[in-house]
C-alpha positions in Angstrom: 0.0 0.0 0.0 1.5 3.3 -0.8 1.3 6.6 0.5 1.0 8.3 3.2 -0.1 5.9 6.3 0.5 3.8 10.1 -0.5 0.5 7.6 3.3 -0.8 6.8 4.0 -0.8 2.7 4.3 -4.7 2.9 3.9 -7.2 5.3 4.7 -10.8 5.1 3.9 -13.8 7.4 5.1 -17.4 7.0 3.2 -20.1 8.8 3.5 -24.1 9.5 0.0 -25.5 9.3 -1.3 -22.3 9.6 0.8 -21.4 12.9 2.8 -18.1 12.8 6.2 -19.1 12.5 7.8 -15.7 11.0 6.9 -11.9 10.5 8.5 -9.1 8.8 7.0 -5.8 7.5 8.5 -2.7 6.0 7.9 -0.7 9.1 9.9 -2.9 11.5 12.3 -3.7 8.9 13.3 -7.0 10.6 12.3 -10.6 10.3 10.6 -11.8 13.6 10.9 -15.7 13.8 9.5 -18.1 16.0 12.0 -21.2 14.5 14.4 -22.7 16.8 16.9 -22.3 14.2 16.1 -18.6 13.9 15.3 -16.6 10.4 17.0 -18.2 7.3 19.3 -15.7 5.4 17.2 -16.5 2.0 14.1 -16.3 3.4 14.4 -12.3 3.5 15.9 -12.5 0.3 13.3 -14.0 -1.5 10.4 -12.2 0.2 12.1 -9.0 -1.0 12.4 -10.0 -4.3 8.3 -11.3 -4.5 7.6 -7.4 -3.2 9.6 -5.8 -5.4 8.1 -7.6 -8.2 4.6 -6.6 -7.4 5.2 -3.4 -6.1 6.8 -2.3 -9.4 3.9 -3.2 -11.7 1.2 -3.1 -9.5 -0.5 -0.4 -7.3 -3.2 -0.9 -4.3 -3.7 -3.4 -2.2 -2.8 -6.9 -3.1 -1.5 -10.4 -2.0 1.1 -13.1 -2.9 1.2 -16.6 -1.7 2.7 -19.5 -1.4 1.9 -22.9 -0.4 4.6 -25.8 0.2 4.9 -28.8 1.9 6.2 -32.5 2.3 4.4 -35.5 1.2 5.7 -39.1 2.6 5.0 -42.0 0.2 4.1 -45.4 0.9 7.5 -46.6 -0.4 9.4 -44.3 1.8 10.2 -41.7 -0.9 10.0 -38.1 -0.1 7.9 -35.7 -2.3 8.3 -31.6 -2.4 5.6 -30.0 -3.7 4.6 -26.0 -4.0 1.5 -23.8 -5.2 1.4 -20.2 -5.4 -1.2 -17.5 -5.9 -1.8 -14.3 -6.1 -4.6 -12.3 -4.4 -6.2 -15.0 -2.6 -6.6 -18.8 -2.5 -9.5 -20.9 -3.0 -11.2 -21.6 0.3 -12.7 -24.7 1.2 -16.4 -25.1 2.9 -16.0 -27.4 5.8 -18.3 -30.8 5.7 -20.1 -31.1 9.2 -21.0 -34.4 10.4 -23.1 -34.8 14.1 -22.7 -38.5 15.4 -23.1 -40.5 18.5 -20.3 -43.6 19.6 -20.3 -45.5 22.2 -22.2 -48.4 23.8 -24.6 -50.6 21.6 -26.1 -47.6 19.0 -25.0 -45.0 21.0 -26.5 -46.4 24.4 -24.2 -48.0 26.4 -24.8 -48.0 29.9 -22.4 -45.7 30.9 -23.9 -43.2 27.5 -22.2 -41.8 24.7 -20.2 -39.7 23.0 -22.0 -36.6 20.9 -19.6 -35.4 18.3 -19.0 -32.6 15.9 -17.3 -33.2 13.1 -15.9 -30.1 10.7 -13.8 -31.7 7.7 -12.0 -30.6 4.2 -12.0 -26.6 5.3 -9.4 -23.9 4.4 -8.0 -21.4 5.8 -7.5 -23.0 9.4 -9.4 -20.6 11.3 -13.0 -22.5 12.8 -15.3 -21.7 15.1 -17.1 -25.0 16.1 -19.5 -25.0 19.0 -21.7 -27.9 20.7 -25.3 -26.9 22.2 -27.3 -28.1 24.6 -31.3 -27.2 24.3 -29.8 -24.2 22.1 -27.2 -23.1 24.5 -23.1 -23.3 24.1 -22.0 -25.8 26.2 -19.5 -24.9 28.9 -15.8 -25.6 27.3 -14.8 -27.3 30.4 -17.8 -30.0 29.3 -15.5 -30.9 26.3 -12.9 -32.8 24.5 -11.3 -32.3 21.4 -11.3 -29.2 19.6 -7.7 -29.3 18.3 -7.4 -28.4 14.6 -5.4 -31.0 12.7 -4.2 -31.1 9.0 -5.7 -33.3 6.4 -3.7 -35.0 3.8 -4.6 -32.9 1.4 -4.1 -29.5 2.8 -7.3 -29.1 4.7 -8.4 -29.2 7.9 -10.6 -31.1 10.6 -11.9 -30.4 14.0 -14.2 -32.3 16.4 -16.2 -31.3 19.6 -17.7 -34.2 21.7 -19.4 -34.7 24.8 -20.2 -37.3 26.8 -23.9 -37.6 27.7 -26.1 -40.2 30.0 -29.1 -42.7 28.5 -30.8 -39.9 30.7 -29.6 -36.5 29.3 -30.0 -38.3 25.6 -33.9 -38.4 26.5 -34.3 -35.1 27.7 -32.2 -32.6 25.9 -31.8 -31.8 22.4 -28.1 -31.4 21.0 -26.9 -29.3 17.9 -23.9 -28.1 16.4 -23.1 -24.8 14.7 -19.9 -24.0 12.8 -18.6 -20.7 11.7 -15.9 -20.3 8.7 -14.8 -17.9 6.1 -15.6 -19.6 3.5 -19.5 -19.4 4.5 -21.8 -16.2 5.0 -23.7 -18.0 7.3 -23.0 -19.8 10.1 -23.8 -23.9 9.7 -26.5 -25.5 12.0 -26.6 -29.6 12.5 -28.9 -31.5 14.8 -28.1 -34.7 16.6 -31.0 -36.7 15.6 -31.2 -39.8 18.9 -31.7 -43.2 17.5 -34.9 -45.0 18.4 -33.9 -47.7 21.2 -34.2 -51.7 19.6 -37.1 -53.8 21.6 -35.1 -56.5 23.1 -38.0 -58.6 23.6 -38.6 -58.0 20.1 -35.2 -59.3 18.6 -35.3 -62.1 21.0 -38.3 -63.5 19.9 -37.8 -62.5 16.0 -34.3 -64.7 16.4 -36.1 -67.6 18.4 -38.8 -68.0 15.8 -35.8 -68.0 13.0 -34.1 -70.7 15.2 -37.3 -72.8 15.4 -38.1 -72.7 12.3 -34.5 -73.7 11.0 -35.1 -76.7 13.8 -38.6 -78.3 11.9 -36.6 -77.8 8.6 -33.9 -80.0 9.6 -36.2 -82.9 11.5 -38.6 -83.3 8.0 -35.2 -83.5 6.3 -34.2 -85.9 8.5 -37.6 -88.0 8.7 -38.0 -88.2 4.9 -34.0 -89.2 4.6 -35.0 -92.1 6.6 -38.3 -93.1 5.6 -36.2 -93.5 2.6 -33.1 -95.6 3.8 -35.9 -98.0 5.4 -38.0 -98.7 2.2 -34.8 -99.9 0.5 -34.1 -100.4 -3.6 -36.5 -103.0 -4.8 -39.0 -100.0 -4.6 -36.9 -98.1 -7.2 -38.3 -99.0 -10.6 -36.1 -97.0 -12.3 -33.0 -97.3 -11.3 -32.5 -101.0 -13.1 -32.3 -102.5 -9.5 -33.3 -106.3 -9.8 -36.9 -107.2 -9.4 -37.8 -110.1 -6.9 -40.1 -112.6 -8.7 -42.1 -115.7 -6.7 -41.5 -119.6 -8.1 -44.5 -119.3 -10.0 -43.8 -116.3 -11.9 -40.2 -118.6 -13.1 -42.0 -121.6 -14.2 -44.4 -119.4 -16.3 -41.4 -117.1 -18.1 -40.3 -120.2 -18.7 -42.7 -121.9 -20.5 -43.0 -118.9 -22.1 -39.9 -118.7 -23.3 -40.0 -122.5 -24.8 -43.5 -121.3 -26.6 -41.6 -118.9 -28.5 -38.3 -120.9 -29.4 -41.0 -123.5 -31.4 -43.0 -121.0 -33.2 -39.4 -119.7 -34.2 -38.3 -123.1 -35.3 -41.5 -124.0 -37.4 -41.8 -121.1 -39.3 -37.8 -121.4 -40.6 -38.4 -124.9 -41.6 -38.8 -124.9 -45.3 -41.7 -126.2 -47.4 
């Protein structure tokens, strides 16, 4: 910015995950870091250069940034990568998620866990609060609430408190989120899932049981009504037939019946 004003000309802060780690503008003429290894030498040298380069063919107010980090691969090797813009980066809307855990659906016997859950946002800065019957919850009440860096240059934060079978029936929990990248502020109800009838599932699981039970004693029956009539009942299976005496003697004569008719009609006239 130029002219005449308490605003420094150019200010420039480097952070890590979004904490201030080093500060410099034209008015203090120094570099203020926060490094245990102090300000690097080249660090001024290239912020100077990035300023002189706008400043010369721009005027106003504007913005340069850059964006670099470390990526470990699953093989071990290291990956650098780096994005820059200029007046602004792309912000990311946060994805809001409001969740029970704990116990059998949430209903242990000792309660659950109510959590907030505010995902995939950029820049870091969140404001996520847990309500009770409309009304923030006392901070001491909670865990979490530590913003932590997504793989891919986002961030997440969770709010969660732990609440009896007793304060799930009678108070209604929300969660609200604030962030740049919305106008609005984003409201999300904890909806409390309907308790399961345990006499219900007991007796839907003992009537699957039973019924499983007859299955298997007509299997069983019929296999050995089977076994017990044996193969002479089989027709068709070419099993042998049992025949009585008299049945013999008359295949038999049978049989002799045809072998003269066959004889007589060969013998020639």
């Amino acid at each position: 910015m130029m002219g005449h004003t308490h605003f420094p000309e150019y200010v420039v802060v480097m952070k890590v995950d979004d904490v201030v780690m080093e500060y410099y503008d034209s008015t203090l003429n120094k570099m203020v870091s926060h490094w245990h290894r102090g300000a690097a030498p080249d660090t001024l040298e290239f912020i100077e250069d990035k300023i002189t380069l706008i400043l010369n063919f721009y005027g106003g107010l504007h913005t340069y940034q850059r964006l670099a980090g470390c990526e470990l691969d699953d093989d071990g090797k290291e990956q650098f990568w780096d994005a820059t813009a200029y007046n602004g980066m792309e912000t990311e809307k946060p994805r809001v998620r409001v969740f029970s855990r704990g116990g059998r659906g949430g209903r242990g016997s000792r309660g659950a866990e109510v959590v907030c859950l505010a995902t995939g946002f950029y820049p870091r800065a969140v404001e996520v609060t847990l309500l009770r019957d409309g009304q923030p919850i006392p901070e001491q009440q909670l865990s979490g609430g530590t913003v932590l860096p997504n793989g891919d240059g986002t961030y997440q934060l969770r709010r969660s408190l732990t609440v009896s079978i007793q304060e799930q029936r009678e108070h209604q929990y929300s969660c609200t989120v604030s962030h740049s990248s919305m106008d609005n502020k984003l409201h999300m109800d904890w909806e409390l899932q309907p308790e399961l009838d345990a006499g219900l599932l007991a007796g839907t699981v003992m009537g699957a049981l039973l019924a499983l039970l007859i299955i298997i004693i007509v299997i069983f029956i019929w296999r050995r009504k089977r076994k017990m009539a044996g193969p002479g009942l089989d027709c068709g299976t070419g099993a042998a037939v049992k025949y009585s005496p008299a049945h013999r003697g008359a295949e038999r004569e049978g049989e002799g019946q045809s072998n003269t008719s066959s004889d007589s009609s060969s013998t020639p006239s």
